[in-house]
N, C-alpha and C positions, 0 to 999 in steps of 0.2 A: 473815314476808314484809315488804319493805320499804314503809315507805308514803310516799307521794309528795302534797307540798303541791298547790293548783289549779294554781299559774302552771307546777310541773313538767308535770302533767298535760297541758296545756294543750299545752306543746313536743312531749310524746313524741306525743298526739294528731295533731299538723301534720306529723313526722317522717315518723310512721304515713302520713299522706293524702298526702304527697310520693310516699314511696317506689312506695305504690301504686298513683299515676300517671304516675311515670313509670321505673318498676323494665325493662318492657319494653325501652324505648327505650335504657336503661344497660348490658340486660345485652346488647341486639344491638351498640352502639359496643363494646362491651368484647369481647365476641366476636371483630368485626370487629379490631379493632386488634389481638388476638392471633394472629386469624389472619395480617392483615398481615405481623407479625415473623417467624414460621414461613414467609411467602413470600417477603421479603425473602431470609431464611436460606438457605435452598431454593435461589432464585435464584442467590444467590452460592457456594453451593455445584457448580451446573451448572456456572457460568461458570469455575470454578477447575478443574474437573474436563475441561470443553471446552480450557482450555489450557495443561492436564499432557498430554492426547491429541495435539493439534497437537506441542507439542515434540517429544512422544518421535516423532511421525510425523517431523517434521523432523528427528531427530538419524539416524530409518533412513535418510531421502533422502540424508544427509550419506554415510554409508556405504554406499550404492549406487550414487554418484558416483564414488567410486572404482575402479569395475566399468567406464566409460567407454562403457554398454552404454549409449546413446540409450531403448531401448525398455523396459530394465528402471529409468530415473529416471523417464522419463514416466508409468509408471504408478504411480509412488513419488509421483512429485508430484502425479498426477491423487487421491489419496487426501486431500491436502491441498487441491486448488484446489476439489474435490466434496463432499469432506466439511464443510470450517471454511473456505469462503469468506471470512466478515470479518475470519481472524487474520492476522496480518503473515507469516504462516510461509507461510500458501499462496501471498501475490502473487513472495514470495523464490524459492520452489519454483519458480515458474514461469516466473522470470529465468535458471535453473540447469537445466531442461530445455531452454528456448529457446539458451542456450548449449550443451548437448549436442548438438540438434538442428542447429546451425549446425556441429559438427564432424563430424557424422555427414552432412553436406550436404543436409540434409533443409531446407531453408530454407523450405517450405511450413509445416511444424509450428511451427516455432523463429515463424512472426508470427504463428500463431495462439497459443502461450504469450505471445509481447508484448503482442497487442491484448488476451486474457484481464488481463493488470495493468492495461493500460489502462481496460477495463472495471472492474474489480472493486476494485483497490488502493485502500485508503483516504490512503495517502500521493500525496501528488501529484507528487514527491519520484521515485516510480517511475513514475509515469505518465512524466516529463519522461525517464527515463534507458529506458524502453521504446522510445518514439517515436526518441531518436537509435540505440539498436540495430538498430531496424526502416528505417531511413533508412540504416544499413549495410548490409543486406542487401541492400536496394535498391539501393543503389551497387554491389554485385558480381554483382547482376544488370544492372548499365547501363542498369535503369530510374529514369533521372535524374532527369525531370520527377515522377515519382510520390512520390521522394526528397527532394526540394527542397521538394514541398506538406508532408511530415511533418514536415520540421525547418521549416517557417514557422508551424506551428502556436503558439499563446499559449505558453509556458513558462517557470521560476522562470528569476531572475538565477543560480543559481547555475550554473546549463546552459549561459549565455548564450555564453561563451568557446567550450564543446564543440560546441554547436550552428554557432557560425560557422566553425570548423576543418571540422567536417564537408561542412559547406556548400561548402566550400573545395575540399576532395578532391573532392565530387562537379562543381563548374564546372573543374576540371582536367581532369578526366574527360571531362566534355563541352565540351572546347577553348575555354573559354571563360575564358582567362587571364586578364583587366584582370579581371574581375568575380572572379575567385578569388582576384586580390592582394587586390583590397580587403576578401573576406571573412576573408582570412587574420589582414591589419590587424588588424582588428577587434576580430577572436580575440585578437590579442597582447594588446591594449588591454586586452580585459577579466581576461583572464587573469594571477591575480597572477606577480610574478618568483621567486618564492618555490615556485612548483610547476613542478615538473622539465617539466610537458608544456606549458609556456610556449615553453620552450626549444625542442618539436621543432617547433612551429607556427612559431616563427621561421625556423628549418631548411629549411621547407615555402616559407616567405613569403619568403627569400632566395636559392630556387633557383629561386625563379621571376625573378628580374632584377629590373631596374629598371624602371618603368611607360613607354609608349610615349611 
């Protein structure tokens, strides 16, 4: 058996009276942090698995789009907007019912899928491209005033051009010409030369004449 000088003793003794004050306390951190990693794991496992589901959900939407059937997307998309609300694939789904819904002449449905992105869409991105869809509707209903409050809404520069075209259509609409040159302007302004729908806004903006 080996034998051990006093000052070893003395170490293994201290070792000894460490460990077995505070052995508990080591092996519950060490537990914990093990479990941590396993939930970590876990975690990221759900979330890879949450969005393999939405794609393949999204890739059937794709192919029932094709069917042109209004009632058989929105339930394709309701599986999306109900199921995985915070993936990008549901707010998408339900830009692509609210457009069927708009062919199908349903235009009650088609703002309740807009104001849903609006609600829910983590990109703000669609909330801005929601709002001027829903502000179309509105304009072919000739509800102007209600149209004109959704496009004055706060929204990104990058809308700014599409927002004041719109704007545009809609004071056309409601005879209100000088005020639709200059939201045409506007449009033109913001909108580079460089995108073809520069062009139809000017179209727009010079068939209305010259200011009085």
């Amino acid at each position: 058996m080996a034998t051990y000088d006093l000052e070893e003793q003395e170490k293994i003794a201290g070792i000894k009276a460490w460990w077995n004050k505070y052995s508990t306390a080591i092996t519950i951190l060490l537990t914990a942090f093990l479990v941590a990693i396993g939930g970590t794991q876990a975690w990221k496992y759900y979330q890879q698995q949450q969005a393999q589901q939405a794609a393949d959900l999204y890739a059937l939407l794709q192919q029932v789009k094709e069917s042109n059937d209004a009632a058989k997307i929105n339930d394709a998309a309701h599986l999306l907007t109900e199921g995985f609300p915070s993936s990008g694939y549901a707010s998408r789904a339900a830009l692509i019912a609210a457009q069927a819904d708009v062919q199908a002449g349903n235009n009650k449905r088609a703002i309740q899928n807009l104001q849903w992105v609006i609600d829910y869409a983590q990109e703000t991105a669609l909330h801005d491209l929601a709002r001027l869809r829903i502000a179309g509707i509105l304009l072919d209903e000739e509800k102007y005033d209600e149209a004109l409050r959704i496009l004055n809404t706060p929204h990104g520069e990058t809308f700014a051009g599409l927002y004041l075209d719109r704007k545009g259509d809609i004071l056309v609409a409601s005879k209100k010409v000088s005020e639709a040159r200059l939201s045409y302007q506007a449009a033109v302004d913001k909108l580079s030369k460089s995108n073809n729908y520069h062009n139809i806004v000017q179209m727009k903006l010079d068939a209305l004449g010259e200011s009085d």
